[in-house]
Backbone bond lengths (Angstrom), bond angles and torsions (degrees), N, CA, C in turn:
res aa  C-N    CA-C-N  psi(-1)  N-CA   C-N-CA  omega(-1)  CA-C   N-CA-C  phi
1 X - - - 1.453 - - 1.521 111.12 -
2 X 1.675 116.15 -28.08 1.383 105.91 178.37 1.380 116.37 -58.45
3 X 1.495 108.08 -51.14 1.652 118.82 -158.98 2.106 103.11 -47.62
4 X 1.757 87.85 -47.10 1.744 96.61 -170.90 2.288 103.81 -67.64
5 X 1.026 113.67 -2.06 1.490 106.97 168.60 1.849 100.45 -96.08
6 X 1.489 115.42 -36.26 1.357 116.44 173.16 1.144 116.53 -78.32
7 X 0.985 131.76 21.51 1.555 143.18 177.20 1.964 98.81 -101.58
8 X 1.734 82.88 -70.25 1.623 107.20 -175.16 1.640 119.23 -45.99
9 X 1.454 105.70 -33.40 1.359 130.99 176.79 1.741 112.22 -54.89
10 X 1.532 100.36 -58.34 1.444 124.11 178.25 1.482 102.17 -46.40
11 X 1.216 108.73 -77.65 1.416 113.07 -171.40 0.838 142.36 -67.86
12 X 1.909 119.12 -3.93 1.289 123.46 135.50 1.198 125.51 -64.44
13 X 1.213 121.20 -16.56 1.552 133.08 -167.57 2.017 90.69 -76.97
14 X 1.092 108.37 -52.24 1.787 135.62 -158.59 1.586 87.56 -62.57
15 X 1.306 102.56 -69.74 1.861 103.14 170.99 1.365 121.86 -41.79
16 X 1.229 112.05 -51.96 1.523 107.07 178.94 1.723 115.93 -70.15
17 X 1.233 95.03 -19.55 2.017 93.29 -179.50 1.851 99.85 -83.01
18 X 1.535 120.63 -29.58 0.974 117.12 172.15 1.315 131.54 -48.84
19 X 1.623 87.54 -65.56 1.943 103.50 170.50 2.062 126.81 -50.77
20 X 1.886 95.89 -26.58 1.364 97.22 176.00 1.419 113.78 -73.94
21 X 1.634 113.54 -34.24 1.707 128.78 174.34 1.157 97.22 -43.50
22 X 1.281 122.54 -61.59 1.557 123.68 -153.61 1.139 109.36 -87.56
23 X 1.032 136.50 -34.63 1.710 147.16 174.61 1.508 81.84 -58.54
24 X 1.400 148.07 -46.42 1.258 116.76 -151.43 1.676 112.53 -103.71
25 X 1.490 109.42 -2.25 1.175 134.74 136.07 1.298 150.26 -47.09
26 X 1.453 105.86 -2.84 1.011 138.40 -149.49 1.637 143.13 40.68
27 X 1.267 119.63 39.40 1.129 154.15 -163.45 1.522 108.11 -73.21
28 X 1.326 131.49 160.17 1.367 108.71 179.74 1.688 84.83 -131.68
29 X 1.469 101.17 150.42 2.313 96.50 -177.77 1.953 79.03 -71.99
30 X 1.534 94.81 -158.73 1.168 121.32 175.64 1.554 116.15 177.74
31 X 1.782 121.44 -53.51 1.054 123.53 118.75 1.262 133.18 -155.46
32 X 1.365 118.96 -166.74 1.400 120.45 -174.07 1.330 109.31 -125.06
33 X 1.444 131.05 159.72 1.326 144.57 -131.52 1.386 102.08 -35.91
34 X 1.706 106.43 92.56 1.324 119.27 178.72 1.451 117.23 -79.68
35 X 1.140 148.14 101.65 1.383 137.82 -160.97 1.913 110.39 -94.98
36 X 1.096 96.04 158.61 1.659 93.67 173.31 1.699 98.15 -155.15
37 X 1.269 123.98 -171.69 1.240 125.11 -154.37 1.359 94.50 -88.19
38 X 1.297 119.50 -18.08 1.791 124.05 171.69 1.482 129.17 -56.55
39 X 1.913 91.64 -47.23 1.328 97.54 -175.13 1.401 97.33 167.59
40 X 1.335 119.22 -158.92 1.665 127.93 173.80 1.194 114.93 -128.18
41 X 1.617 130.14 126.02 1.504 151.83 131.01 1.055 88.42 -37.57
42 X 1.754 110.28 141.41 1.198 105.48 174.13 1.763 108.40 -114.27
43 X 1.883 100.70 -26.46 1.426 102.87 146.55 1.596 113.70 -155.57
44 X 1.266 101.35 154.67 1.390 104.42 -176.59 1.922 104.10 -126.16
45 X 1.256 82.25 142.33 1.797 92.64 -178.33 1.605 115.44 -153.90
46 X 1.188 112.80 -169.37 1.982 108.44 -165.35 1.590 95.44 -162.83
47 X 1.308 102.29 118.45 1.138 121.82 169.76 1.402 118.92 -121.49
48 X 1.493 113.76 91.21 1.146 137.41 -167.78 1.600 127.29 86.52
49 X 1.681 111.72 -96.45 1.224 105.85 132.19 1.358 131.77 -145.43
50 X 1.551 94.64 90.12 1.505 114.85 -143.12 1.686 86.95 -146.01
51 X 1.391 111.90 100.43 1.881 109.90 174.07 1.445 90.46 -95.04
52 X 1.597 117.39 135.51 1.507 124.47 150.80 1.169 106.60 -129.48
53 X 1.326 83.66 166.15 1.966 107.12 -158.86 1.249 98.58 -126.32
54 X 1.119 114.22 76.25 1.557 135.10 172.50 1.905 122.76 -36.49
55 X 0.974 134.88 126.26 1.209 134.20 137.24 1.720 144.78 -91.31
56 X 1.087 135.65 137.41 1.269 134.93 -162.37 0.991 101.83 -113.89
57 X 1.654 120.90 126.08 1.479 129.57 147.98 1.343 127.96 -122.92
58 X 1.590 108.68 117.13 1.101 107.53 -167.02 1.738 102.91 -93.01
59 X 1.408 138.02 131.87 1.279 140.13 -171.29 1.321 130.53 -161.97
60 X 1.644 127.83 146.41 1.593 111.66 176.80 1.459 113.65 -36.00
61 X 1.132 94.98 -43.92 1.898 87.90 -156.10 2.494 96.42 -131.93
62 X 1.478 91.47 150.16 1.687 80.31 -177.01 1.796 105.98 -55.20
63 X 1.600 113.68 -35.35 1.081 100.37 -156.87 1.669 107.83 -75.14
64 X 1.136 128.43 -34.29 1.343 120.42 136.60 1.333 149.23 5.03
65 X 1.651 92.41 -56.93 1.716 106.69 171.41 1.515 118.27 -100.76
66 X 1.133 104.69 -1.69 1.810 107.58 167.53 1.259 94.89 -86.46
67 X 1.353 104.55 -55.09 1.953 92.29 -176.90 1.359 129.72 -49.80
68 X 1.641 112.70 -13.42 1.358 119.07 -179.41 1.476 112.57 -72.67
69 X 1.787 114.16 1.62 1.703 98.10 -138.77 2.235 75.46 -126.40
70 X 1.276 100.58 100.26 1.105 136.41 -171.10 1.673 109.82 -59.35
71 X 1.069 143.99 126.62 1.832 129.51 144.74 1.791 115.08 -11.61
72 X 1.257 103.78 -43.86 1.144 118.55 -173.05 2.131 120.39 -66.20
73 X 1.288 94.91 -52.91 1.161 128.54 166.77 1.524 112.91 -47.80
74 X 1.575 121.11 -58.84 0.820 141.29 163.54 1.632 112.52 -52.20
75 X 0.831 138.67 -32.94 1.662 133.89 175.44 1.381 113.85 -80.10
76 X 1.514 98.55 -41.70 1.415 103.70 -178.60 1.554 103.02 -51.93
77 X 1.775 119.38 -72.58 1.240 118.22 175.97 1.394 115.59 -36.90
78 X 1.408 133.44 -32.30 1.746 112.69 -166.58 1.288 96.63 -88.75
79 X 1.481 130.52 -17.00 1.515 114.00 166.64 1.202 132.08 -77.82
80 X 1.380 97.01 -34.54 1.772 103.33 162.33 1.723 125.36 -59.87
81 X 1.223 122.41 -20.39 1.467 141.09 173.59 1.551 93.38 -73.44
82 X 1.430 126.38 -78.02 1.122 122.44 178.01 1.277 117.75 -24.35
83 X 1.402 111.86 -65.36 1.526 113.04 -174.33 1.674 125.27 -54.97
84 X 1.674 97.95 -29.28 1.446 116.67 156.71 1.105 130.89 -22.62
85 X 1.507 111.30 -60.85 1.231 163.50 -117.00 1.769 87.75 -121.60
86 X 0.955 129.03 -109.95 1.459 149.59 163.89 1.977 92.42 -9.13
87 X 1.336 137.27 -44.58 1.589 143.70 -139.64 1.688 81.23 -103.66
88 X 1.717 114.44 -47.70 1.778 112.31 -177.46 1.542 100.62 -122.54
89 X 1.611 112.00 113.95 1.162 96.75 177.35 1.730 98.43 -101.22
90 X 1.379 126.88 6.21 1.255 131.31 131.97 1.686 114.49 -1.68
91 X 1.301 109.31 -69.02 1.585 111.12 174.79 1.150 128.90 -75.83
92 X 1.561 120.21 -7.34 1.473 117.29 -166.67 1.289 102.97 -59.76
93 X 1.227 145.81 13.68 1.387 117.43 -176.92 1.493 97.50 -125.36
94 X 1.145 125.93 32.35 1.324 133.07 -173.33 1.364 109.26 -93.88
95 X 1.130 143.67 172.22 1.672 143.99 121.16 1.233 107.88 -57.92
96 X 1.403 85.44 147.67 1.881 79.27 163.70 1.783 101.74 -153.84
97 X 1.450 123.73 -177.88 1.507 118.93 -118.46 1.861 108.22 -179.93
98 X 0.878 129.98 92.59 1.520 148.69 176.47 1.247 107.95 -54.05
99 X 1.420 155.00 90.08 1.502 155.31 -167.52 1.665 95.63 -120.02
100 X 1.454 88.18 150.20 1.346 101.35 158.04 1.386 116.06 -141.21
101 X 1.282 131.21 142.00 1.846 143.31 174.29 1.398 100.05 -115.23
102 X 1.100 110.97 116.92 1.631 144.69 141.99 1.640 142.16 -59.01
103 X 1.414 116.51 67.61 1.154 102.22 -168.91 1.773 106.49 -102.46
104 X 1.577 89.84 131.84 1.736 75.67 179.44 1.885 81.36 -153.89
105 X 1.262 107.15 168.84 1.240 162.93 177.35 1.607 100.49 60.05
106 X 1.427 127.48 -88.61 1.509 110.79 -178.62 1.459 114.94 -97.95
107 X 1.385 104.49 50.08 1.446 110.80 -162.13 1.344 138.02 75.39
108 X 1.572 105.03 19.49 1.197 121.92 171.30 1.420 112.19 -51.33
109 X 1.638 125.87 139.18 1.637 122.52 -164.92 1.833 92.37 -135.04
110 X 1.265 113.24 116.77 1.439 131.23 143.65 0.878 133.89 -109.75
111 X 1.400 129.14 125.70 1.753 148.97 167.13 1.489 129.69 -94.37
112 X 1.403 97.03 80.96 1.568 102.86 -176.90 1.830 108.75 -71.03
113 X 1.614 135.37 95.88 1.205 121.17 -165.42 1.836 104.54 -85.06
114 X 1.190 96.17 131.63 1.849 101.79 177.29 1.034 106.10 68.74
115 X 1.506 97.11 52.73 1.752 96.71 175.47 1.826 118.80 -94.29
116 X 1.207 104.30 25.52 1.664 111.39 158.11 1.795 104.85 -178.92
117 X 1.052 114.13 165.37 1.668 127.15 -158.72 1.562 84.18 -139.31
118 X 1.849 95.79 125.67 1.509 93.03 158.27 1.200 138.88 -54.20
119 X 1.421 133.14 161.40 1.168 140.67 168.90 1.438 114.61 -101.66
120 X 1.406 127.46 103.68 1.616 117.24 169.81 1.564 117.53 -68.83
């Protein structure tokens, strides 16, 4: 049970180094690990008019944490956006945009933007 709170620990930690990257990027928050019956965003933000629906991987190495981010993973997130989507139609007139941030070893932070396109 420890390791799974030191896991949980990390990746709030990973989220919050994410959201400061991008905030200083000029990023705007919107929210943070938004959950829906699909699954969890882990952050969502808008840069300009551009909504992304962020994922976090916290990992030894970046290539590591892309590899963590599954077909599976990926559905979950485009349904949870949807539902986003459908909950604020506030944003419908936005773009919107699949990202992922990478933080791994001494807090190294990468932002791959549009790093996958749904599949209908």
């Amino acid at each position: 049970m420890l390791e799974k709170t030191t896991n949980y620990a990390r990746g709030v930690k990973a989220e919050a180094l994410a959201r400061k990257y991008l905030e200083k990027q000029g990023y705007k928050h919107i929210k943070t690990r938004y959950k829906t019956k699909f699954g969890e965003i882990d952050l969502i933000m808008r840069n300009g008019n551009m909504l992304c629906f962020i994922e976090v991987k916290a990992r030894a190495s970046a290539s590591d944490a892309l590899e963590a981010i599954t077909p599976r993973n990926r559905k979950r997130i485009e349904n949870s956006a949807l539902f986003f989507l459908s909950e604020n139609p506030e944003f419908n007139d936005a773009d919107m945009r699949f990202d992922v941030v990478t933080v791994s070893g001494d807090s190294s932070i990468q932002h791959l933007d549009n790093a996958w396109e749904t599949v209908s």
